[in-house]
N, C-alpha and C positions, 0 to 999 in steps of 0.2 A: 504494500500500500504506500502511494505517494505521499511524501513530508508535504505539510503546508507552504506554502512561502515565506518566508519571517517578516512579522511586521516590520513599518521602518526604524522602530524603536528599539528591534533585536538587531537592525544591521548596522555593522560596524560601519562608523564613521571616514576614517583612515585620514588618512596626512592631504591636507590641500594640496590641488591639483598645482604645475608649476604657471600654468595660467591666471589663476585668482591669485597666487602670491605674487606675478606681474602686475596685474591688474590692483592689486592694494597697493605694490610700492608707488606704482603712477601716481595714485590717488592722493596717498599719502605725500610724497614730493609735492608734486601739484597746491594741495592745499597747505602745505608748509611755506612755500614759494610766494603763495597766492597773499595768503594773510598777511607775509612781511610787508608784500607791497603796497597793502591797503593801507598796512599803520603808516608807513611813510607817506602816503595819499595825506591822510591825518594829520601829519605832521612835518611838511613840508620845512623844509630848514631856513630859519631866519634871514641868511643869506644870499635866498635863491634871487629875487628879485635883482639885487644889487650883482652878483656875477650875470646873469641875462644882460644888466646894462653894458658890462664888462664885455663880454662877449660880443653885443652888438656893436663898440666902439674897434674894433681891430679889422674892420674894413679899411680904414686909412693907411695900408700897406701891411698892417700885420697880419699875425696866425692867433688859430689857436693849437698849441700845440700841446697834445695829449701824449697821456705817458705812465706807464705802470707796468709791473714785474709779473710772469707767471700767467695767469688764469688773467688777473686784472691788466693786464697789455691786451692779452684777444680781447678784452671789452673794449679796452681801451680805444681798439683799433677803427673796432665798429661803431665809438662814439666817436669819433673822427672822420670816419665817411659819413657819419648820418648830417655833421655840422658842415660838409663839405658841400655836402646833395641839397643842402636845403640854404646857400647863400652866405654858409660863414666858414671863409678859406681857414682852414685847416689841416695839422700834418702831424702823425706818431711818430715819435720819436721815442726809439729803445731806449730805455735809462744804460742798461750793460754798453751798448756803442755810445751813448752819450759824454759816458767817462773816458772814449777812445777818442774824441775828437768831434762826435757828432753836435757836441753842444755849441757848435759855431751856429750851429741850425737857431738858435734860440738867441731873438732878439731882443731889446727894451722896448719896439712895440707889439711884442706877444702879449699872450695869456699864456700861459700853464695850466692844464689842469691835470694834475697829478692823483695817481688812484693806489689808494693801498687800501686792503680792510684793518689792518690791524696799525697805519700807521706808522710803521717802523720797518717796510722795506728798506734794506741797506744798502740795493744799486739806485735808488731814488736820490741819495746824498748828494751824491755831484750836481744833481739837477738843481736841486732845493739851493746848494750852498752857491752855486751861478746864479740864479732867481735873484737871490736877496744882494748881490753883489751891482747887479747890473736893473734891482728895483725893479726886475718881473712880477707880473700881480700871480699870484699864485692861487686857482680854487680847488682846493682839497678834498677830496670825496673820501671819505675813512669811516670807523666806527671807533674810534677810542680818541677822545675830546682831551684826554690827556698827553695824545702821540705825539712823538717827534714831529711829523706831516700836520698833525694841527695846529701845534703851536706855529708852524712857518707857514701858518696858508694867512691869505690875506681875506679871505671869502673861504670859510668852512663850511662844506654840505656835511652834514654828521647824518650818519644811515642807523637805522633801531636796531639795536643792539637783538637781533633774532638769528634763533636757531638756526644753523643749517641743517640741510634735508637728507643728508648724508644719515646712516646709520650709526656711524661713530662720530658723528657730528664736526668734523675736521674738513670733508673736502668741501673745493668752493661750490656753493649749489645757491643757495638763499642771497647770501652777498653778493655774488656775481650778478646774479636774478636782478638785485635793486637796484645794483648798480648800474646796469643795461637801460632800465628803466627809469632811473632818475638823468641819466646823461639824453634819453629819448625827448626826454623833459625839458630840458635846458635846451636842447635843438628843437623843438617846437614851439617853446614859448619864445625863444628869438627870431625864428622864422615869422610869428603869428605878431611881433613887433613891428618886424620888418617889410610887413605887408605884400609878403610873397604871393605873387599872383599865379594860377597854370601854366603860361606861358614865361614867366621868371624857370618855373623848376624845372621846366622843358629845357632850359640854357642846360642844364647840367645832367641830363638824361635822354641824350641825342637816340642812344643805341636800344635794340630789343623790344621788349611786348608796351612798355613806357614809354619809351621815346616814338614807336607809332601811333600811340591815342593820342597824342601832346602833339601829333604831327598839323599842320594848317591845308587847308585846301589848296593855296598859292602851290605848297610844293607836290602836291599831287596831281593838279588838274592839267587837261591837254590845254595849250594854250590855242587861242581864237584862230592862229594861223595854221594852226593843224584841224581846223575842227571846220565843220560843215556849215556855212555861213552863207544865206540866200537876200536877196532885197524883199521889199515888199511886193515892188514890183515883175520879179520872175515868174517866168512861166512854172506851171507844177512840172512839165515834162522835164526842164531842167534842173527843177528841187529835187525832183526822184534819182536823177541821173549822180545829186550833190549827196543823197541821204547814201543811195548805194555806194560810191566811190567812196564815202569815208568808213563806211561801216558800221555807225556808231546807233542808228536807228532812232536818228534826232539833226531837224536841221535848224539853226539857229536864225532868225530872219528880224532881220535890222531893216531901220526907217532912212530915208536918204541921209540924215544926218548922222549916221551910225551911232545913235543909239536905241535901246533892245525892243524893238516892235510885236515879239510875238517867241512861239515856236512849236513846227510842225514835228510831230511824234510817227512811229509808225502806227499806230491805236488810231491817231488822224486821217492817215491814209485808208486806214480799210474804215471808217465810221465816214468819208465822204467820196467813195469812190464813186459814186453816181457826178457824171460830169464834171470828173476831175481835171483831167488836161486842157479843162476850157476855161479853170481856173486860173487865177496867181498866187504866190504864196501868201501875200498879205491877207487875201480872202478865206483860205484857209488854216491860216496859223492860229492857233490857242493863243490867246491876249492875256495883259500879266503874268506869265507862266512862274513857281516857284523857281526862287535865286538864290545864291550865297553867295558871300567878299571871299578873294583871295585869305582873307586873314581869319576867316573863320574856321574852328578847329573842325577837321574831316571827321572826327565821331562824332560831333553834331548834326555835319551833314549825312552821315549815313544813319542816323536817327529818324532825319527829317525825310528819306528815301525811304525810308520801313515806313514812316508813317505815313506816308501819299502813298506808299505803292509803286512806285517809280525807282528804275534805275540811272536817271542820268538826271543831272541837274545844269543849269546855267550859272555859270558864275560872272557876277558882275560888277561894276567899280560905275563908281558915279553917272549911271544909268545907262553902262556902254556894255555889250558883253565881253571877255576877257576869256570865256576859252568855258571848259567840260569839266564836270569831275563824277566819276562812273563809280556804283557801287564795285564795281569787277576789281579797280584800283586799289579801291581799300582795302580792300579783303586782301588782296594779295601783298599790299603792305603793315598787314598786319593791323591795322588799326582795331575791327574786331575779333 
């Protein structure tokens, strides 16, 4: 005779799977991480305002030049591209090469912003001891208010004294976390000083899936001498002969004084072919047709083509037309 099945109260539980003890440590880091950053949200450090200023002032030829040992250099590094990307010229400087000569890099119109968690990095000292020599302002990002790096900063960000997420609570995990994010800070609140505009950030993000949304119609579009361009007065026979030869299945049709009178589609074609060639284009061109400037960003425009329905637009300049810009373009430059 068959054994029952054992309830789930007779079976044995065993050792968590290596999955759910992945899935706890995430969690656990995660929320250890998380909360530090919130108190520092909370607690924003007295000096932050006053380094922002600092920072926004070193466009007059200076840097800001970032700098920290270990774990706190790779932030360092990416606080320094983010102030770089976002309009405030800046450069990492290794503290180790800096005691090799590299501290010529480091002017009296810098900043410094120097990173240690504990304060007492000791390839930091050459920096610190040039700083105060040559009156570098120095802003300190640390957590011990008593450190060597905080007595020489001249602007102390001081980070909450929290846990790291480590299990033996020693590697950098939480500190570095803050730290990321407090430097995120300082490059967005100068950005957001400085009244950076899309096309400001565009200067510095030419290349990849960014620099094609930031890209403008001017440098996408076919220009007017490449593009299909009729009078008002042409015959249809030779607007068809203009629309076929260029390909584009749009002819653009100007008023004698070249500017923009209309424009025939091929949708136009087949919706008037009833005594078409006894027409001109002026008679059958669509009036005010949707336009864009040269300087309008092309993910608008290909916005404003999803929402009419339409692949080609006109683009134009003080009531003149100026040339084509085709969803086909965009897409192939990435734009979406």
């Amino acid at each position: 005779m068959a054994r029952p099945a054992p309830s789930p109260s007779e079976m044995p539980s065993g050792p968590p799977s290596d999955a759910r003890m992945a899935e706890a440590a995430a969690a656990r880091v995660l929320r250890t991480e998380g909360e530090a950053v919130l108190a520092l949200a909370d607690r924003i450090p007295p000096a932050f305002a006053d380094a922002v200023d600092l920072l926004l002032g070193v466009e007059a030829g200076g840097r800001a030049i970032v700098s920290g040992m270990g774990k706190s250099g790779h932030v360092g590094r990416k606080i320094a591209a983010t102030l770089a990307s976002t309009g405030t010229p800046a450069q990492f400087v290794h503290p180790g090469e800096a005691s090799h000569g590299d501290l010529g890099m480091v002017t009296s119109r810098d900043v410094c912003v120097l990173i240690s968690n504990s304060g007492e990095t000791t390839e930091l000292g050459d920096l610190i001891a040039h700083c105060r020599r040559f009156d570098v302002p120095i802003v300190a990002i640390c957590r011990r208010p008593d450190s060597t790096l905080a007595r020489a900063a001249t602007h102390l960000l001081l980070l909450p004294d929290a846990p790291e997420a480590c299990p033996i609570g020693m590697a950098p995990t939480t500190s570095t976390t803050m730290t990321l994010a407090l430097g995120d800070a300082l490059a967005v609140a100068v950005m957001e000083r400085r009244g950076m505009r899309p096309e400001d950030f565009g200067t510095f993000h030419p290349g990849g899936k960014l620099g094609a949304r930031l890209k403008r119609v001017g440098d996408l579009m076919i220009p007017a001498a490449e593009s299909p361009v009729v009078g008002e007065d042409a015959p249809m026979g030779d607007t068809i002969v203009e629309v076929s030869a260029k390909g584009f299945g749009i002819a653009i049709v100007a008023a004698p004084d070249g500017t923009l009178a209309g424009v025939i589609t091929d949708g136009d074609l087949r919706r008037r072919i009833d005594g078409l060639l006894d027409r001109t284009a002026g008679e059958v061109a669509t009036r005010d047709p949707v336009t864009v400037t040269p300087d309008t960003l092309a993910a608008d425009a290909v916005r404003l083509m999803q929402e009419r329905k339409i692949t080609v637009l006109i683009v134009a300049e003080a009531g003149r037309p100026v040339g084509l810009i085709r969803i086909l373009d965009c897409l192939r430059a990435g734009v979406v």
